[in-house]
C-alpha positions in Angstrom: 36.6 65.1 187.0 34.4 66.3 184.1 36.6 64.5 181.6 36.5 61.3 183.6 33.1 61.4 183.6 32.4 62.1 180.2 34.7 59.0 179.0 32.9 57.2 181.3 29.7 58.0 180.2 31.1 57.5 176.6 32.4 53.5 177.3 29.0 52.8 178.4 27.1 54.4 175.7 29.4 52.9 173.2 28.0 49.2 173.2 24.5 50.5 172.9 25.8 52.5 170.0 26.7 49.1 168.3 23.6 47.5 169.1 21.5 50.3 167.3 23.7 49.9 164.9 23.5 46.3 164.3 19.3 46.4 165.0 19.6 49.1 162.0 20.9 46.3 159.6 18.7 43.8 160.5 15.6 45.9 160.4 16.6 46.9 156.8 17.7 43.3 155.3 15.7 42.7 152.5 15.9 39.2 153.5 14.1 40.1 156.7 10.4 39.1 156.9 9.2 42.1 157.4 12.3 44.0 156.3 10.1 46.2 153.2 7.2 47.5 155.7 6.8 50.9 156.5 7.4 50.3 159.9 10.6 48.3 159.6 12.0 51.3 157.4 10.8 53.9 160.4 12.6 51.5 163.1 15.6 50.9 161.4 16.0 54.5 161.0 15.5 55.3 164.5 18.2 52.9 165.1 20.3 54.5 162.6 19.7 58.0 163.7 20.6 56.2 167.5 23.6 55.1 166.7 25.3 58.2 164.8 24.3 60.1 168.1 26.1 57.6 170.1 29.2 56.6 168.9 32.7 57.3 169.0 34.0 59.7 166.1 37.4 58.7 165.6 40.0 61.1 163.4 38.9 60.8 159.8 41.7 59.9 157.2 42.4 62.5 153.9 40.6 59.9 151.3 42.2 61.4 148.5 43.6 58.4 146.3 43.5 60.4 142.8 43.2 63.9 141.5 42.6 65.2 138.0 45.5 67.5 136.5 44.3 68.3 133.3 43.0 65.4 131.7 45.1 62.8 133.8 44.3 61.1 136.6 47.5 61.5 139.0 47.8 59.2 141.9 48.3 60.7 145.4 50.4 59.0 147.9 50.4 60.5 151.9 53.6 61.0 153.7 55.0 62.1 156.7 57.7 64.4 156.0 58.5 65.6 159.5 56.8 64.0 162.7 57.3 66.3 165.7 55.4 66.0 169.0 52.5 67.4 168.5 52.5 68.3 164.9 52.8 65.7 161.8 54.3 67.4 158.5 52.2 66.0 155.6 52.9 65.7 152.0 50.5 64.5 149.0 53.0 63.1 146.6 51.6 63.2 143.0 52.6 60.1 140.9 52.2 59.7 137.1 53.4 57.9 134.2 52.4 60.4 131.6 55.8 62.1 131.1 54.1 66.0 129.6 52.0 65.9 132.6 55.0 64.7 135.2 57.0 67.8 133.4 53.9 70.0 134.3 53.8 68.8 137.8 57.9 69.5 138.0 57.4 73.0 137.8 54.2 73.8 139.8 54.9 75.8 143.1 55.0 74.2 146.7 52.5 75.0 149.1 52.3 74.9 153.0 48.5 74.5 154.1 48.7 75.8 158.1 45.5 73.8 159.5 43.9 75.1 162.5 44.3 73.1 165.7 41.0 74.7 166.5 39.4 71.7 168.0 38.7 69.6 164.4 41.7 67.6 162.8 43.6 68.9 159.6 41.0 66.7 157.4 38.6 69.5 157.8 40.7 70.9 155.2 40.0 68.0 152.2 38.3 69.9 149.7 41.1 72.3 150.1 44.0 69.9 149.8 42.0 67.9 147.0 41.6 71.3 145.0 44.7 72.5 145.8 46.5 69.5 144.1 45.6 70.2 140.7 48.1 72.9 140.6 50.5 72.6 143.8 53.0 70.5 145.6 51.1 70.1 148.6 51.9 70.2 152.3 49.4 70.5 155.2 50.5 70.8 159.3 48.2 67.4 160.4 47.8 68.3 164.5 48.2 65.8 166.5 45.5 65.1 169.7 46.5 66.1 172.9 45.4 63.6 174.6 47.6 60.8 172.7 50.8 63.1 173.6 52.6 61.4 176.5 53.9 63.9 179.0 57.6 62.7 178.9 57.3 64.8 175.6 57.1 67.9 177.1 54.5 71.3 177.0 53.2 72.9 174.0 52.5 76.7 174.0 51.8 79.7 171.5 55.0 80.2 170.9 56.1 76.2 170.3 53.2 76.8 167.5 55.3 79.6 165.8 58.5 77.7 165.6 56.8 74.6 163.9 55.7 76.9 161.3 59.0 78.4 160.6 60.6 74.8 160.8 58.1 73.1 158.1 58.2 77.0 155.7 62.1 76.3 155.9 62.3 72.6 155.0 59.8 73.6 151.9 62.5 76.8 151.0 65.5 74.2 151.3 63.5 71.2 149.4 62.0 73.7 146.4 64.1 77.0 147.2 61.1 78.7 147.9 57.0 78.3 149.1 53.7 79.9 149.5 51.3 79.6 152.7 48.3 79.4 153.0 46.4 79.7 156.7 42.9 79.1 157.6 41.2 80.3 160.4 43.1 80.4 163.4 46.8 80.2 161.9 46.4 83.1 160.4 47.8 84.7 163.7 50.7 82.5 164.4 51.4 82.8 160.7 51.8 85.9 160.6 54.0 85.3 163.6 56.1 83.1 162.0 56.8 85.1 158.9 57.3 88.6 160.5 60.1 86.9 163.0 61.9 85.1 159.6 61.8 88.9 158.0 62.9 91.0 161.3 66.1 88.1 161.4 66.7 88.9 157.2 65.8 84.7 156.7 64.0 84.3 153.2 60.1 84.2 153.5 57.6 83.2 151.3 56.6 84.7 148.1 52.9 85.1 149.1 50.8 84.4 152.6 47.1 83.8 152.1 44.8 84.7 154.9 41.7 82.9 155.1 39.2 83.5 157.8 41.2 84.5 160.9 41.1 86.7 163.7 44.1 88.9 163.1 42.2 91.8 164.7 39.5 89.9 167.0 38.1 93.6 168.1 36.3 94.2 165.0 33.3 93.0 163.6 33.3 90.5 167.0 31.5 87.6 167.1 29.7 85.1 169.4 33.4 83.6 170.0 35.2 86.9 170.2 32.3 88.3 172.8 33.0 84.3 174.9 36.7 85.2 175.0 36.4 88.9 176.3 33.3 88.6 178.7 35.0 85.6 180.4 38.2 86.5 182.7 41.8 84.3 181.6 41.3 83.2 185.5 37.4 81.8 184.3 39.2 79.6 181.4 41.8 77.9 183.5 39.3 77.1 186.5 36.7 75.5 184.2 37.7 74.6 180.7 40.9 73.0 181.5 41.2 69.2 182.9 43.2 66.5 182.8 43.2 63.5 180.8 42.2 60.3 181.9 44.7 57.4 182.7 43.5 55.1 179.6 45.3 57.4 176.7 48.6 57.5 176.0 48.4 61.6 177.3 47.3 60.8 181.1 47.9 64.1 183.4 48.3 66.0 180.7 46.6 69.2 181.2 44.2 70.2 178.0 40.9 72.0 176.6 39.0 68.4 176.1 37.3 68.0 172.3 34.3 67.0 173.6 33.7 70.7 175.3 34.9 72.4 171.8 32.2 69.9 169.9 29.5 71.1 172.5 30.4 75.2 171.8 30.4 74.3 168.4 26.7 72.7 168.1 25.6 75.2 170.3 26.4 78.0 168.2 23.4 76.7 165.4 21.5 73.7 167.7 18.2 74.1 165.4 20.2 73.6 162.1 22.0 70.7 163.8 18.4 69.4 165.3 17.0 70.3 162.1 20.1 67.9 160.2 19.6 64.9 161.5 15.8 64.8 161.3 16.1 65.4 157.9 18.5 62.2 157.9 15.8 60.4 159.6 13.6 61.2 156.8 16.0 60.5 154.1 16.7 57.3 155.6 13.1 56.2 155.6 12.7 57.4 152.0 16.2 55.2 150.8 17.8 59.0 149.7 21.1 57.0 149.7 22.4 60.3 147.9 21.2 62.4 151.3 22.3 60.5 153.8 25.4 59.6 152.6 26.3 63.6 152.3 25.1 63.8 156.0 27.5 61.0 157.4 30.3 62.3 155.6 29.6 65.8 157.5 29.1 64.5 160.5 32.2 61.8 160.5 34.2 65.3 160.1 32.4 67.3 162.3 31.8 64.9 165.2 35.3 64.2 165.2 37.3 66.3 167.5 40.8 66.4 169.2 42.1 67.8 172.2 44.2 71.0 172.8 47.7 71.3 175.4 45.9 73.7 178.0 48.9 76.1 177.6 48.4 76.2 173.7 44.4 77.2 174.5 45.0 79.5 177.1 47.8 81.4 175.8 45.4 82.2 172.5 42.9 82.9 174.3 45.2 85.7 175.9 47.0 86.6 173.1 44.6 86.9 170.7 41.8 87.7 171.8 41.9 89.4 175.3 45.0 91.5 175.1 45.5 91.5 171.1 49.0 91.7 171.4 49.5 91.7 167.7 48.0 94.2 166.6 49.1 96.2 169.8 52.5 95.2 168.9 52.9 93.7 172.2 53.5 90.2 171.5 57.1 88.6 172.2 57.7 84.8 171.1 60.3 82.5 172.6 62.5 81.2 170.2 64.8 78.2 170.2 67.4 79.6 172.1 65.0 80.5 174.6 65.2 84.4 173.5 62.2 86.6 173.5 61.8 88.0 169.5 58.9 91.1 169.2 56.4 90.5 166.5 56.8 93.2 163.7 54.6 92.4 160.6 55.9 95.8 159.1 59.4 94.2 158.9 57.7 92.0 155.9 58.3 92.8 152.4 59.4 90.5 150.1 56.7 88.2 150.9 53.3 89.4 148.7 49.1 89.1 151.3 46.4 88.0 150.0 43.5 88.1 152.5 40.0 86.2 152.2 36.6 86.8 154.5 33.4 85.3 153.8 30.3 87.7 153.9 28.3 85.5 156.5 31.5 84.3 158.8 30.1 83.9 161.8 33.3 82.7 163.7 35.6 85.6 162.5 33.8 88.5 161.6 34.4 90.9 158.4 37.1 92.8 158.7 39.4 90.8 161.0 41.9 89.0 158.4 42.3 92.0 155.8 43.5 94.1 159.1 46.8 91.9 158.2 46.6 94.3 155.1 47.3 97.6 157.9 49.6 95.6 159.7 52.1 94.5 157.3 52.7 97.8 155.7 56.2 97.4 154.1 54.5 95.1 151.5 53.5 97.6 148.2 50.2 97.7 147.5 50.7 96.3 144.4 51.3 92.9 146.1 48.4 93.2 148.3 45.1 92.2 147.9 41.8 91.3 149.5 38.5 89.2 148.1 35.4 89.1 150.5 32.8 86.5 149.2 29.5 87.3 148.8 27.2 84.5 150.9 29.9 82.8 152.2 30.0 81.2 155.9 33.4 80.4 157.6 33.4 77.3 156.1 32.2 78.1 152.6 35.4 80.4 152.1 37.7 76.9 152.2 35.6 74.0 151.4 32.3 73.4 149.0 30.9 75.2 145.4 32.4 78.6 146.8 35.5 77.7 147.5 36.2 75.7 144.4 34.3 78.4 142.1 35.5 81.9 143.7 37.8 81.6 145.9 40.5 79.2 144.3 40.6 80.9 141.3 41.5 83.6 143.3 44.1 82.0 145.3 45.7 80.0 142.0 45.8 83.1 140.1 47.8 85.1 143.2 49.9 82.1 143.8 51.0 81.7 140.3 51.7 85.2 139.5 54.4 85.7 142.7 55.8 82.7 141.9 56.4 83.2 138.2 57.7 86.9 140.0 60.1 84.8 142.4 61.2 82.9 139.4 62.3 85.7 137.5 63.8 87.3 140.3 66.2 84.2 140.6 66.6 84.2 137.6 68.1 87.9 137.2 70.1 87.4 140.1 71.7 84.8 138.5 71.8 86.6 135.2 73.8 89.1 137.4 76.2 87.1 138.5 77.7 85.9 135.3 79.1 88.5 133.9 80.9 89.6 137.2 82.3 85.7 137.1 83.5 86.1 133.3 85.1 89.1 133.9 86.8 88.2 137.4 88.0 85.0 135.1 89.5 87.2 132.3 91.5 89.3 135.0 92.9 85.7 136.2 93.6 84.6 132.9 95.7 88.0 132.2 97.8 87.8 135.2 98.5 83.9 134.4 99.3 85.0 131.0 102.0 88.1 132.7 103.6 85.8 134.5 104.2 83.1 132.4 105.3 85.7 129.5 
């Protein structure tokens, strides 16, 4: 009933939204009479402010038309490479003309960006895409909402979430021979997953997994959403965070954690930065700060905007990972495509090289929670391993803004490139190491052809 009442509340609000929207224009035409006054600038702005609290955030789109490589502008085309239920495979295809940059752009490695279906679409991850595309063949899981899922196409649990993993890092390994994944935030667990299962069957992995963020081992350092998880009972979840959605979206009866509750935990984590936010918006609107208010929109459009989770999904992480942290209890069985039950054993990795990342301020998964992948996966040598904390980073800063782009993806590049230039000339002396085996099998050949016919 919440849920109906909520998008009812939201289709009333929503013409109103328009109207403040439209009075906002019209206060702040410079055509209008009194359109420069003081008191036309504070109205309009109160009728801006009104209608960015009021209307309907709709998923944002990636934006990203160009990126520099180099000194060359290379044009970025979206793709869907493969569109499964609840899960769209994307790929930024690079395009240029300028032949010494298209060679560079051959040889660069492919990477699979694991977005978290956390509550806030895949574009959360733009900066990191955009900055990842300088030196990468870019992929990124874009999660589909809930609520626009019709039921004829079936449940989506935990373990659904593992298999698309392994499905997308296989189509990168059969499209490039090999790939690198990086994980941010929540997917760091069912990446993990997905990797340790590939290794335990003896199927290729990755040459490196980058950890960014994630609650691999929820007990330590907890955090205001760690403590939610434990001090509320599984039972608590079902009964009053799970509802169905409402008969005007393509999902109706489908049984999910709604958005609009995730958007509500998430402003109540820091309501006087938020309040404090869009006041300063106000002001910045009433001072013609195009520069300001223009930063705060773009926030907001991503932040505002927020999807809908499959209840079985939500519940079984909740569970999982932070309840009865079956990973790092080595509890935790996943249900593959036959329908078999596989154990989770990240020691089985070891051909596949961790780098972890955690910022210094995360307040959503505390310090120490994603290098505990380090103590997990303890087939891979410590010369392959490695762990950067950033010094006055947030959750967000560690993937998106100055920090990001000056610490930690130089970091990342730097890891990425050296196992790959590893893998390289591993595949290289393998095939080194065929040869002569071949030569010499096609000398024996040629001598007995030569016996006979003597």
């Amino acid at each position: 009933m919440l849920y109906q009442i909520y998008e009812t509340q939201r289709s009333i609000m929503e013409p109103f939204a328009d109207l403040a929207h439209a009075a906002a224009k019209m206060y702040s035409n410079p055509l209008n009479p009194i359109g420069n006054s003081p008191i036309a600038q504070r109205v309009s702005a109160g009728y801006e402010l009104m209608h960015r609290l009021g209307k309907d955030y709709i998923k944002p789109e990636f934006g990203i038309r160009t990126v520099k490589v180099g000194q060359v502008d290379v044009a970025i085309h979206e793709r869907i490479e493969i569109d499964k239920a609840f899960c769209e495979l994307r790929r930024f295809k690079r395009f240029t003309d300028d032949a010494t940059t298209l060679n560079a752009l051959k040889g660069q490695p492919a990477v699979l960006i694991v977005a978290p279906l956390s509550g806030h679409y895949a574009t959360l991850l733009r900066d990191t895409v955009k900055t990842m595309l300088k030196d990468h063949k870019v992929y990124i899981t874009d999660w589909k909402n809930a609520r626009l899922v019709p039921l004829a196409d079936g449940e989506f649990h935990l373990d659904d979430y593992v298999n698309y993993v392994q499905e997308f890092i296989r189509h990168l390994q059969g499209t490039y021979g090999n790939c690198h994944v990086i994980s941010v935030c929540q997917p760091t667990v069912p990446v993990l997953a997905a990797v340790s299962l590939m290794a335990s069957r003896g199927e290729k992995t990755p040459l490196t997994m980058t950890m960014m963020g994630g609650p691999i081992d929820a007990r330590k350092a907890p955090t205001a959403v760690n403590n939610l998880a434990v001090n509320k009972s599984f039972e608590w979840f079902e009964n009053n965070v799970i509802y169905k959605v409402p008969g005007n979206f393509p999902g109706a009866g489908r049984r999910v954690y709604p958005g609009f509750l995730q958007h509500t935990g998430f402003v109540a984590m820091n309501p006087d930065r938020h309040a404090s936010s869009h006041y300063d918006y106000f002001k910045d609107l009433i001072k013609g700060d195009d520069a300001s208010t223009e930063a705060h929109r773009k926030f907001y459009d991503e932040y505002n905007a927020v999807l809908d989770m499959d209840a079985d999904y939500y519940l079984e992480t909740i569970k999982t990972v932070f309840q009865d942290y079956s990973l790092v209890h080595g509890t935790w069985n996943v249900k593959n495509l036959q329908g078999k039950n596989e154990l989770v054993r990240p020691q089985d990795i070891s051909a596949t090289a961790l780098l972890t990342v955690e910022g210094e301020l995360d307040d959503i998964s505390g310090s120490g929670q994603t290098a505990a992948a380090h103590g997990l996966c303890s087939s891979i040598k410590p010369a392959h391993r490695q762990h950067l904390e950033v010094p006055g980073a947030g959750h967000y800063g560690i993937f998106s803004g100055r920090r990001w782009r000056e610490v930690v993806y130089p970091a990342v590049v730097k890891f990425i490139l050296a196992h790959h230039d590893l893998g390289t000339k591993r595949k290289t002396n393998a095939k080194s190491a065929v040869k002569p085996t071949t030569k010499r099998a096609v000398k024996v050949v040629a001598k007995k052809v030569s016996s006979r016919q003597k």
